[in-house]
C-alpha distance (Angstrom), angle and dihedral (degrees) to the residues before:
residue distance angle dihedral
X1 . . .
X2 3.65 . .
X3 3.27 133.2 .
X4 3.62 118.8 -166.3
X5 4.25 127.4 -158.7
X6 3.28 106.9 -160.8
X7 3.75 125.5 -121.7
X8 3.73 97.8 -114.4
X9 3.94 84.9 56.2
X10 4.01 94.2 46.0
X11 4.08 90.5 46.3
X12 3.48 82.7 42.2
X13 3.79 99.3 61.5
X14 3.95 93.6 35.2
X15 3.58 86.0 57.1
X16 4.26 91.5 54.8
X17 3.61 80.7 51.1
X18 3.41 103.8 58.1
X19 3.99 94.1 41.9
X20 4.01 87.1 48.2
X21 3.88 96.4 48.6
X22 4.46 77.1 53.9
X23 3.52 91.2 50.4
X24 4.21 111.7 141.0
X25 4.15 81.6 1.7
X26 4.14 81.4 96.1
X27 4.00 128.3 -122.0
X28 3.70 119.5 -16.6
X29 3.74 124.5 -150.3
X30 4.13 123.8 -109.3
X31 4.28 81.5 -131.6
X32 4.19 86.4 52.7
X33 3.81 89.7 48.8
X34 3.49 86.8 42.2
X35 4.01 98.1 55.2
X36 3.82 94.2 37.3
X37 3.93 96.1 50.9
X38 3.88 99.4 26.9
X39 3.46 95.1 -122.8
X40 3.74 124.6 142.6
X41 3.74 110.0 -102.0
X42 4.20 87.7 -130.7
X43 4.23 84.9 52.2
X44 4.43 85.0 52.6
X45 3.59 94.4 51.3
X46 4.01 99.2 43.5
X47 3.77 93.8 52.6
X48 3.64 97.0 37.5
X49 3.38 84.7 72.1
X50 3.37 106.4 79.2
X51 3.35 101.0 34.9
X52 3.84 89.9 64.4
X53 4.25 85.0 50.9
X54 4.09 81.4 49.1
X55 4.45 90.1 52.4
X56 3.63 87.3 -124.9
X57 4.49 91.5 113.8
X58 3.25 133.1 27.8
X59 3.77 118.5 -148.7
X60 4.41 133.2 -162.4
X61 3.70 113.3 -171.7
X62 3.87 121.5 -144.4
X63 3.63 136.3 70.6
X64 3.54 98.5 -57.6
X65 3.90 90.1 38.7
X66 4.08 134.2 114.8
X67 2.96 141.3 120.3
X68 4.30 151.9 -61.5
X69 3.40 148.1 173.8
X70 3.81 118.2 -72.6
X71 3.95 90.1 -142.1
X72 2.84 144.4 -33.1
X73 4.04 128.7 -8.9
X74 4.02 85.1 -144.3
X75 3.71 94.8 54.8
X76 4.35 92.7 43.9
X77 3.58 113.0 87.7
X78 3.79 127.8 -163.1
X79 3.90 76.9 -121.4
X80 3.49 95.8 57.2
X81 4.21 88.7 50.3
X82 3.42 95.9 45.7
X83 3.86 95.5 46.1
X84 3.82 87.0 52.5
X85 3.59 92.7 50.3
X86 3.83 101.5 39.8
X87 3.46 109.7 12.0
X88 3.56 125.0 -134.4
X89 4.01 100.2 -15.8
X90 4.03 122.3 -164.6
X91 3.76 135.3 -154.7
X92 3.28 86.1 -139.2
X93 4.07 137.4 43.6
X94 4.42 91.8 -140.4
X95 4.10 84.5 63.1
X96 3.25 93.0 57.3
X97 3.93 108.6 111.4
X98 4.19 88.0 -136.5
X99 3.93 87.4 50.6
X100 4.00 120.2 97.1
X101 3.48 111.9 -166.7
X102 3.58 122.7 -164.8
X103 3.64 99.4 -153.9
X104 3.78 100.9 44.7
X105 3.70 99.0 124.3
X106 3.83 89.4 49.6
X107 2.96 106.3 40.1
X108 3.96 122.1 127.1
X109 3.79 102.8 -163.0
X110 4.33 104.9 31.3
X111 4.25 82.0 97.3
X112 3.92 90.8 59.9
X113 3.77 88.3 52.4
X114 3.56 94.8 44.5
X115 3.81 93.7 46.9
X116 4.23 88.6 50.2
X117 3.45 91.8 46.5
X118 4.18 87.4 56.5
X119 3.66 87.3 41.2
X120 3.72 92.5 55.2
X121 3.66 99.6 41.8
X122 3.91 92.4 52.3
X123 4.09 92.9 51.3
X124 3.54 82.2 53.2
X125 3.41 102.0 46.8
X126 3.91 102.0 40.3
X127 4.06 84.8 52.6
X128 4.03 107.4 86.9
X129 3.54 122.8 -170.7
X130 4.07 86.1 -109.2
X131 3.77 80.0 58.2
X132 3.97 98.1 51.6
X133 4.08 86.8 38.1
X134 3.73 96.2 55.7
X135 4.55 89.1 47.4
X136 3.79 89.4 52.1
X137 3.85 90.9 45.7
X138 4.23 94.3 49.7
X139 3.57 86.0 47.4
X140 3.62 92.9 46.8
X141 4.02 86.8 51.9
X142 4.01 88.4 43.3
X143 3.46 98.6 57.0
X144 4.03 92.0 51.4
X145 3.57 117.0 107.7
X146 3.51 143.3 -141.7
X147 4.07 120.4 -148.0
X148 3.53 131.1 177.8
């Protein structure tokens, strides 16, 4: 099976990462975010967006503008980015609140996809960005090397 995160949702939460890692360092620019993450400047701006509607950044426009973290990276989940991004997403298309389905009271594998769905959402939402900051800076210190 495959499960697929979409790339709005990956840039998304790489973007939370970069603004939490320059927590208390002040506002950091759309073209900074841009250069560190290799995302198109365009991209930053359009999914900024909602996650200043969600509370998770806080933006100030002008020239010496940008943008932070709402709060802080311990209390943002990869839940809470993804939700503002996507919405509620489902394994599944007969979870869906939009979705009828015909055979729901019969049905011998709605369960599994309720049960993944759970899964997924807590893995999301027990991973802070504090969490994802402190993987990327092991493997950071992992992948150093020592020559002679």
């Amino acid at each position: 099976m495959f499960m697929k995160i979409s790339t709005r949702s990956r840039y998304g939460l790489r973007i939370m990462v970069e603004l939490a890692q320059n927590a208390g360092k002040g506002l950091i620019s759309a073209e900074t975010i841009a250069k560190k993450q290799e995302i198109s400047e365009k991209y930053i701006h359009l999914l900024v967006g909602p996650l200043i509607s969600a509370g998770l950044v806080r933006a100030v426009r002008g020239a010496q503008g940008g943008y932070e973290v709402a709060r802080s990276s311990d209390n943002i989940s990869a839940l809470d980015v993804i939700a503002a991004i996507e919405g509620k997403t489902e394994p599944a298309p007969c979870l869906g609140q939009k979705f009828t389905c015909s055979r729901e009271t019969d049905c011998a594998t709605q369960d599994l996809w309720k049960t993944l769905a759970s899964a997924v959402d807590n893995v999301l939402a027990d991973c802070t960005l504090t969490n994802l900051m402190y993987r990327h800076r092991s493997k950071q210190e992992a992948a150093i090397t020592y020559q002679i």
